[in-house]
C-alpha positions in Angstrom: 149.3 -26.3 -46.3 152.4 -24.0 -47.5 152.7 -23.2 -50.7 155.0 -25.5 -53.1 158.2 -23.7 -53.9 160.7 -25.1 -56.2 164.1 -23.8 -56.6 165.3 -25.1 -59.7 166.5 -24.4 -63.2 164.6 -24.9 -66.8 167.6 -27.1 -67.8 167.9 -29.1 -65.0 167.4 -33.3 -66.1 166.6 -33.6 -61.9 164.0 -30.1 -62.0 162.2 -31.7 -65.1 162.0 -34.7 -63.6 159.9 -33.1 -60.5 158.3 -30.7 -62.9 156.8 -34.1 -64.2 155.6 -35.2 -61.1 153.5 -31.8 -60.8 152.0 -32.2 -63.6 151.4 -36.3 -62.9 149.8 -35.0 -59.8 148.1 -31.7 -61.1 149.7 -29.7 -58.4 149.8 -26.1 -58.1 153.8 -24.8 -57.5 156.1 -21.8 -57.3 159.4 -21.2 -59.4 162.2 -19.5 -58.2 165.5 -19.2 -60.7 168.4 -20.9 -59.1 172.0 -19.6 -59.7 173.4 -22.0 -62.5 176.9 -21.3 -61.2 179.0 -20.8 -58.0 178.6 -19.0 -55.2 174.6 -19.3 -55.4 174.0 -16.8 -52.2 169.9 -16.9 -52.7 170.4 -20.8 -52.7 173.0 -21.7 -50.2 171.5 -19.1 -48.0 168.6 -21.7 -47.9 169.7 -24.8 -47.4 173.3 -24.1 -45.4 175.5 -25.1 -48.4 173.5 -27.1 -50.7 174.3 -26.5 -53.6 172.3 -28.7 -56.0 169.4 -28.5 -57.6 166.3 -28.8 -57.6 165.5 -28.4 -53.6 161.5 -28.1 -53.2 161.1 -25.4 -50.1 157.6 -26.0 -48.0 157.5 -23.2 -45.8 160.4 -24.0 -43.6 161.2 -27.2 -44.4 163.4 -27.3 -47.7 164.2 -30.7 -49.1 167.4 -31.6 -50.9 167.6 -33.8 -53.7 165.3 -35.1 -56.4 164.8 -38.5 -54.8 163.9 -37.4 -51.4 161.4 -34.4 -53.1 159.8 -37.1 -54.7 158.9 -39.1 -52.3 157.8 -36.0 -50.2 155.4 -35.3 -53.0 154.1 -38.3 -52.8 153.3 -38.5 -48.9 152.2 -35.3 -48.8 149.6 -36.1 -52.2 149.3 -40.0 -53.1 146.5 -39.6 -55.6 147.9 -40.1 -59.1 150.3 -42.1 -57.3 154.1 -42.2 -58.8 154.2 -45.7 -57.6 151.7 -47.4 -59.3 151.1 -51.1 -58.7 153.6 -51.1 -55.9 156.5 -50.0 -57.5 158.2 -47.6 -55.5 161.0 -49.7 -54.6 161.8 -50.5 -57.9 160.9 -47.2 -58.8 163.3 -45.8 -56.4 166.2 -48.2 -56.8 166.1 -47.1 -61.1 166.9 -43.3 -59.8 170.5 -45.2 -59.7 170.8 -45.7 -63.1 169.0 -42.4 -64.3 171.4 -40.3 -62.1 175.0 -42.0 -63.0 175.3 -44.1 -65.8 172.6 -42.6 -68.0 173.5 -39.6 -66.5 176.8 -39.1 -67.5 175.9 -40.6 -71.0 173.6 -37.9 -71.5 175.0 -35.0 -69.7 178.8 -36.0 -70.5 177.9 -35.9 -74.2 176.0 -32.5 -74.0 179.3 -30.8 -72.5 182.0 -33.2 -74.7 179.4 -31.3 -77.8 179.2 -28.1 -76.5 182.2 -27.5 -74.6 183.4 -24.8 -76.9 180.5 -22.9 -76.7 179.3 -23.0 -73.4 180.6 -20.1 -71.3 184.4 -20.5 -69.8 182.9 -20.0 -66.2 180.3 -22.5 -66.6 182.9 -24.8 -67.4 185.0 -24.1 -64.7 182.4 -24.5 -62.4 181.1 -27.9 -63.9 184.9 -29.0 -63.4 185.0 -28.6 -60.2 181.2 -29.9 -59.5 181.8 -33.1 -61.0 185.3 -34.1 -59.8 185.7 -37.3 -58.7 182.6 -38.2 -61.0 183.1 -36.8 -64.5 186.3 -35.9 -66.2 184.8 -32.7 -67.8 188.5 -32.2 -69.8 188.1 -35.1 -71.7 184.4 -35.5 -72.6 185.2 -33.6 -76.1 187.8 -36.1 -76.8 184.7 -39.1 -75.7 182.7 -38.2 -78.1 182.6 -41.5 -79.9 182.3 -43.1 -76.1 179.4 -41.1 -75.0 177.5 -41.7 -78.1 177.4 -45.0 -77.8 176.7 -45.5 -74.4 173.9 -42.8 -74.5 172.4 -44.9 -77.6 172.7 -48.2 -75.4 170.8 -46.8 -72.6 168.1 -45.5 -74.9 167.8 -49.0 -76.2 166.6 -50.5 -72.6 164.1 -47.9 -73.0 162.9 -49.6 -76.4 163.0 -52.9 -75.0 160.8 -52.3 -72.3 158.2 -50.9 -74.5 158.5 -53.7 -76.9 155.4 -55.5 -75.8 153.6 -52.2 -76.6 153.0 -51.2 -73.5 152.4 -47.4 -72.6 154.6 -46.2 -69.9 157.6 -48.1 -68.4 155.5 -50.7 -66.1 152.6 -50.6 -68.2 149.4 -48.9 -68.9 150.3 -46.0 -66.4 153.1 -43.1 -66.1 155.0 -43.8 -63.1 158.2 -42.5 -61.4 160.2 -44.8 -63.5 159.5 -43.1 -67.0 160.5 -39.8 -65.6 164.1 -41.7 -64.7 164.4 -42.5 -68.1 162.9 -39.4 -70.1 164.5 -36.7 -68.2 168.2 -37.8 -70.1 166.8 -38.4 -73.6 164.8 -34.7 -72.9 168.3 -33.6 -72.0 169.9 -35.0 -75.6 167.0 -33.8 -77.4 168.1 -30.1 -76.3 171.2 -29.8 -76.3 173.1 -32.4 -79.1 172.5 -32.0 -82.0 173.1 -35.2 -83.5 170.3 -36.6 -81.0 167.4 -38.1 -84.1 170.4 -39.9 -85.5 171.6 -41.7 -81.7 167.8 -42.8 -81.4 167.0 -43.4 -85.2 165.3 -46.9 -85.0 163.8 -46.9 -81.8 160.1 -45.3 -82.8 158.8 -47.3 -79.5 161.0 -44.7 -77.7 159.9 -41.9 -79.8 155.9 -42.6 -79.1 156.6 -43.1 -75.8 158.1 -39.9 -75.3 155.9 -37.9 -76.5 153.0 -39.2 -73.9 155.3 -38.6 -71.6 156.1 -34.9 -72.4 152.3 -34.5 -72.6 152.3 -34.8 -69.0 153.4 -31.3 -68.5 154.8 -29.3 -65.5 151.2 -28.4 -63.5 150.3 -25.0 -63.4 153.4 -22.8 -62.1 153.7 -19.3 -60.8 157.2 -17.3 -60.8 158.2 -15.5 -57.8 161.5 -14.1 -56.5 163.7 -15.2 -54.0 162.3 -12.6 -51.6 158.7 -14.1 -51.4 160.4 -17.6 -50.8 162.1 -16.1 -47.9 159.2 -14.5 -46.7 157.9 -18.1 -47.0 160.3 -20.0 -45.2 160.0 -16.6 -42.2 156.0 -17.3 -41.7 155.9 -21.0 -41.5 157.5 -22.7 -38.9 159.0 -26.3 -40.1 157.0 -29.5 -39.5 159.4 -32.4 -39.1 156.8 -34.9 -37.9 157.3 -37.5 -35.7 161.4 -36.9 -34.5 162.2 -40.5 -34.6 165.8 -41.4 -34.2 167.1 -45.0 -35.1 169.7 -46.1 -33.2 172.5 -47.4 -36.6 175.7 -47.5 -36.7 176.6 -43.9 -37.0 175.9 -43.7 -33.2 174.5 -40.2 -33.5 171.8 -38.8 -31.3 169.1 -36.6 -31.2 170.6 -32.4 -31.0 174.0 -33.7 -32.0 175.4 -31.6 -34.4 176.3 -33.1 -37.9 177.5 -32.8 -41.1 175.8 -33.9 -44.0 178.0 -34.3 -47.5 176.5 -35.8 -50.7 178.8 -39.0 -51.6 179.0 -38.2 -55.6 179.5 -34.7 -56.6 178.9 -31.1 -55.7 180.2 -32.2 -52.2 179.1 -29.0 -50.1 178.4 -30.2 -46.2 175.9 -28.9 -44.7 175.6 -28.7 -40.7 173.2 -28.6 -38.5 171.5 -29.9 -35.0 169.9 -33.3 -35.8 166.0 -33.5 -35.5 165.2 -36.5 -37.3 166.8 -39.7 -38.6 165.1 -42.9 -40.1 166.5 -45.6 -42.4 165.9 -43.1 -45.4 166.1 -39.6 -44.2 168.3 -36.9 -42.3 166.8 -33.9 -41.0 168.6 -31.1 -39.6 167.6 -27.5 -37.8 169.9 -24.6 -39.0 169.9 -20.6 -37.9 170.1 -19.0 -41.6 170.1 -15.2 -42.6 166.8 -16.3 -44.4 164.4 -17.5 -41.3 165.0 -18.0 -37.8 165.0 -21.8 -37.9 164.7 -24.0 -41.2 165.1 -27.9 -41.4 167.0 -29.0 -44.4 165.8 -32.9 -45.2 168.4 -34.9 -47.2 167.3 -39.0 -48.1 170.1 -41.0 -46.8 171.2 -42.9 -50.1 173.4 -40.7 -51.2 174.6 -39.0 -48.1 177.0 -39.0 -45.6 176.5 -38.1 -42.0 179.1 -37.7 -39.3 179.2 -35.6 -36.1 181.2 -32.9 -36.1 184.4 -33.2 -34.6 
């Protein structure tokens, strides 16, 4: 099997939440730096437009987004499972609340904090990433807001461990404490008023550190270069091609566009090679291999033909 590549960022809340699942899983992976800011070149160049991250490369097939990587990583190696006890739709549905409401609670308050110091291009680009979801020119002025929603969210965290359970669902680290860790590992960086938003909930506290114990698997570094050389040697495995037959009445080799329906709202187009009831698949011509698929999950996404 092709090396695991992740393109990803240290400070990414969504690339330490599959860092986690490596180390869950004891896998063996390969770093690449992402750009942190627009135009990403090395990234784009990859995927057709994405511009998010993390996006896990597998030879030629590169996956977009955390939810569909994590689900790849589990097909592709099941044993610790993420989904323990037969949790992955609940599991799955929580990656809802980690990535907008306790999202924006965490993140929002990180730039509201920081805005000042953070780099004037950064927050330019983080304007425009987030229209439409986050009003970066006001999150200095929510300060008060943020803090107590971040604190609220953290609270659900303590109530679920009140029993003195472990992990999330119990005696085992699943998907679902990586949801919830990834924004407090966030505030713990990058506010500095963090120990006083959680003071009082030592549940949370304990539990965090098992969960950072977990660690990030045993990683290599390499350059953009040997990924492309990657994705150029291996040619992409989409499996089975099915095609359901939905409402977006789209076929088989149509060509379509795919957009993220929240922010960062790059499309991405491409000949269609695969479609189920939770992932889109599509065959591109890029400067970096002859033929790549870029795999999106479909919550999240929208997918029209091109006009």
């Amino acid at each position: 099997m092709a090396a695991i590549i992740l393109h990803h960022f240290d400070a990414s809340p969504f690339g330490e939440k599959i860092r986690l699942i490596f180390g869950l899983k004891g896998l063996s992976w390969k770093s690449v730096d992402a750009e942190l800011i627009m135009p990403k070149p090395k990234l784009t160049s990859l995927t057709g437009g994405y511009r998010k991250t993390p996006v896990m490369q597998i030879g030629s097939d590169i996956y977009c987004d955390s939810r569909l990587i994590a689900e790849e990583l589990e097909a592709r190696y099941p044993s610790p499972s993420i989904f323990p006890g037969g949790s992955k739709g609940l599991c799955m549905a929580l990656s809802t609340w980690s990535d907008t409401d306790f999202h924006i609670a965490s993140s929002g308050l990180t730039i509201g904090v920081n805005k000042d110091q953070f780099p004037p291009e950064l927050m330019a680009d983080r304007k425009a990433y987030f229209k439409g979801f986050m009003d970066v020119d006001r999150l200095d002025a929510d300060i008060a807001y943020l803090t107590t929603q971040l604190r609220a969210h953290a609270s659900l965290i303590e109530e679920q461990l009140s029993d003195g359970r472990r992990f999330w669902l119990g005696g085992e680290p699943s998907l679902a404490d990586f949801h919830a860790y990834v924004e407090i590992w966030t505030a713990r960086a990058y506010i500095p008023f963090s120990d006083n938003i959680f003071a009082g909930f030592s549940k949370l506290v304990e539990w965090e550190a098992r969960v950072k114990a977990i660690g990030h698997g045993r990683r290599t570094d390499i350059s953009m270069e040997e990924a492309s050389e990657a994705a150029r040697s291996t040619p992409p495995d989409v499996g089975q091609s099915s095609i359901v037959n939905d409402e977006l009445e789209i076929s088989e080799g149509d060509v379509v566009v795919v957009t993220p329906d929240d922010y960062g709202r790059e499309p991405v187009t491409g000949r269609l090679v695969a479609l189920t009831v939770r992932q889109v698949a599509i065959e591109k011509e890029n400067g970096v291999a002859e033929r790549v698929v870029v795999h999106f999950p479909r919550i999240g996404f929208r997918i029209e033909k091109q006009k």
